[in-house]
C-alpha positions as CSV (number, residue, x, y, z in Angstrom):
1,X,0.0,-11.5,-8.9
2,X,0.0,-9.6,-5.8
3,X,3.1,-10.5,-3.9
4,X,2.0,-7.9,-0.5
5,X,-1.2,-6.3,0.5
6,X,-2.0,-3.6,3.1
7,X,-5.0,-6.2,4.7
8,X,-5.9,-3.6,7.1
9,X,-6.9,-0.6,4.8
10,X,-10.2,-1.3,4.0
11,X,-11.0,-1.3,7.5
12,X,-9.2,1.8,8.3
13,X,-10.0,4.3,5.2
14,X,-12.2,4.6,2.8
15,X,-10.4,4.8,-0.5
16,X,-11.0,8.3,-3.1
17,X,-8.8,7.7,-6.1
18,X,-6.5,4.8,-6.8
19,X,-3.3,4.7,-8.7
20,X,-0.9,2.3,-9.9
21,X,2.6,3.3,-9.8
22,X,6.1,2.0,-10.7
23,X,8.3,0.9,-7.8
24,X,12.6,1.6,-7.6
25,X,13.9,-1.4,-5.5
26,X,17.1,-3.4,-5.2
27,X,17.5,-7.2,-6.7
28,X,17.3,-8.5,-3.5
29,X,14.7,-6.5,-2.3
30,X,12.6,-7.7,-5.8
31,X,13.7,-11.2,-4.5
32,X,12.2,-11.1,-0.9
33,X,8.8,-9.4,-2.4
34,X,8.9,-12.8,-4.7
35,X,9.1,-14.4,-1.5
36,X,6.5,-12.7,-0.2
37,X,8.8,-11.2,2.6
38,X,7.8,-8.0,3.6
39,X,5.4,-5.2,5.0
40,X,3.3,-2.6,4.9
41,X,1.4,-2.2,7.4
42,X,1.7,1.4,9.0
43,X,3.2,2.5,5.2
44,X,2.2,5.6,3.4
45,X,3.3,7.9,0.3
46,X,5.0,11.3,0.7
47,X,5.5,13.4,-1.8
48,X,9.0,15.6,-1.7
49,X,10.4,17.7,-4.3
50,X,8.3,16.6,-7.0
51,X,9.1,13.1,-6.2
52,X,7.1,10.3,-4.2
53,X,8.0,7.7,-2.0
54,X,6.6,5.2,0.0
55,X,7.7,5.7,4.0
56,X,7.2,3.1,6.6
57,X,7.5,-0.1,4.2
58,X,9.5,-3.1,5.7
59,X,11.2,-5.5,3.2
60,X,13.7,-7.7,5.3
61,X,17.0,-8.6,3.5
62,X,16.5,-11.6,1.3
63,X,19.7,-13.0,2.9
64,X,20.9,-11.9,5.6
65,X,24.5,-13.4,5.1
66,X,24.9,-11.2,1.9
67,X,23.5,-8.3,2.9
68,X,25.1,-5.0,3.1
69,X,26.3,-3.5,6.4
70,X,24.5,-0.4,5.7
71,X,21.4,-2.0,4.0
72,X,17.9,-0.1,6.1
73,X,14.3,-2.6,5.4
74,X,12.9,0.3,5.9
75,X,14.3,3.2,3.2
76,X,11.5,5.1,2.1
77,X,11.7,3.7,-1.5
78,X,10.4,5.7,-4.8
79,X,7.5,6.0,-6.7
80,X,7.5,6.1,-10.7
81,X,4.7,8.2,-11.4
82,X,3.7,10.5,-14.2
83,X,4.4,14.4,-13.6
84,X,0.3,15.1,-13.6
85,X,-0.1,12.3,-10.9
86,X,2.4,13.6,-8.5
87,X,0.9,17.0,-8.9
88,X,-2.5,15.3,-8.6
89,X,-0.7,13.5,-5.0
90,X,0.9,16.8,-3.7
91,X,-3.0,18.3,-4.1
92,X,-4.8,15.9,-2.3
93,X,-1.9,15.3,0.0
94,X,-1.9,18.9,1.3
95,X,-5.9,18.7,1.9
96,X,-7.2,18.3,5.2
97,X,-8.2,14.2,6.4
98,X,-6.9,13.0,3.2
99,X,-4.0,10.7,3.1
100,X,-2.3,8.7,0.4
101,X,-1.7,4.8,1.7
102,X,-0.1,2.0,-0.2
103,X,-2.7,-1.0,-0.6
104,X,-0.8,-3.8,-2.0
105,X,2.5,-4.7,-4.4
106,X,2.1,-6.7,-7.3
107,X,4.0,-7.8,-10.3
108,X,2.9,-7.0,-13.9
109,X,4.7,-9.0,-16.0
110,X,8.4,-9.0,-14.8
111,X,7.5,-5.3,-13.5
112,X,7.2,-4.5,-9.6
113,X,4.2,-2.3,-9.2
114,X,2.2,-0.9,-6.2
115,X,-1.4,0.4,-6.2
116,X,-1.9,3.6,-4.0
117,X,-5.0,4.8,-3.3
118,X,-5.8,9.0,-1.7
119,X,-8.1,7.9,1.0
120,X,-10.3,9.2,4.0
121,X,-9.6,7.7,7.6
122,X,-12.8,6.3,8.8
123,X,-14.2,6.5,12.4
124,X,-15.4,4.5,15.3
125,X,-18.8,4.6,13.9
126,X,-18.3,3.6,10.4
127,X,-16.2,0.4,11.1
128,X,-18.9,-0.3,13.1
129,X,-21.4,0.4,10.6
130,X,-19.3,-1.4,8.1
131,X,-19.0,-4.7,10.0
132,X,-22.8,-5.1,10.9
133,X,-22.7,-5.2,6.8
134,X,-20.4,-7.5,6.7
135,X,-21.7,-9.8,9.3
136,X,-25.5,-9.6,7.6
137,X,-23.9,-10.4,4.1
138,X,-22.6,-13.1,5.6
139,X,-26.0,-14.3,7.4
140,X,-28.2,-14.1,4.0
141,X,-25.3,-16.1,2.2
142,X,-25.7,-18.8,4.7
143,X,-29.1,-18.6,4.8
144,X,-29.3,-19.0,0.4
145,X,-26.7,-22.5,0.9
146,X,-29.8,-23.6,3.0
């Protein structure tokens, strides 16, 4: 069940290779993502030290009266990956237009999971290209209801 999604990232990039990786939260982060509190829009993976970790992810505090003082929404939180697929990351990372983004979390069983994907940033032209697609899918579905 996917409890976030990055709804923008199809728009922006075209994806390469996807992943599915293991996340290390909090129990009250796990229970705002249940919630479906949370963000990640403007997020990517970084990998540091042979270790990745998703930057620039926002999950507000499921309350806010039991917080801790020192508790950030936006700690760049850790990936459980394989040895081979951080390697594969820090490759593809280091390589010119390619970025690694976060698409969407989702639980697999009682598991908290998110699905990256190495991708390309598209251009003007392409988005372009990509919603005149859209739009005449669209148009010859209409037209087949009639």
């Amino acid at each position: 069940m996917t409890l976030i999604e990055y709804k923008k990232a199809f728009l922006k990039f075209a994806p390469v290779e996807s992943f599915s990786a293991g996340l290390e939260l909090l129990g009250t982060e796990v229970k705002a993502l249940r919630g479906k509190l949370g963000s990640l829009d403007g997020s990517r993976v970084v990998v540091r030290g042979g270790e990745a970790y998703i930057v620039g992810m926002t999950i507000p505090p499921f309350q806010t009266a039991n917080t801790d003082k020192g508790y950030d929404p936006e700690r760049p939180r850790r990936l459980l990956l394989t040895k081979k697929e951080i390697n594969t990351l820090f490759i593809e990372e280091a390589k010119k237009g390619l970025t690694i983004v976060p698409l969407e979390v989702y639980t697999s069983g009682r598991l908290v999971k998110a699905r990256i994907a190495i991708v390309r940033g598209k251009g003007k032209e392409d988005r372009r290209e990509d919603l005149k697609k859209r739009d005449a899918e669209r148009e010859t579905e209409r037209a087949l209801k009639r």
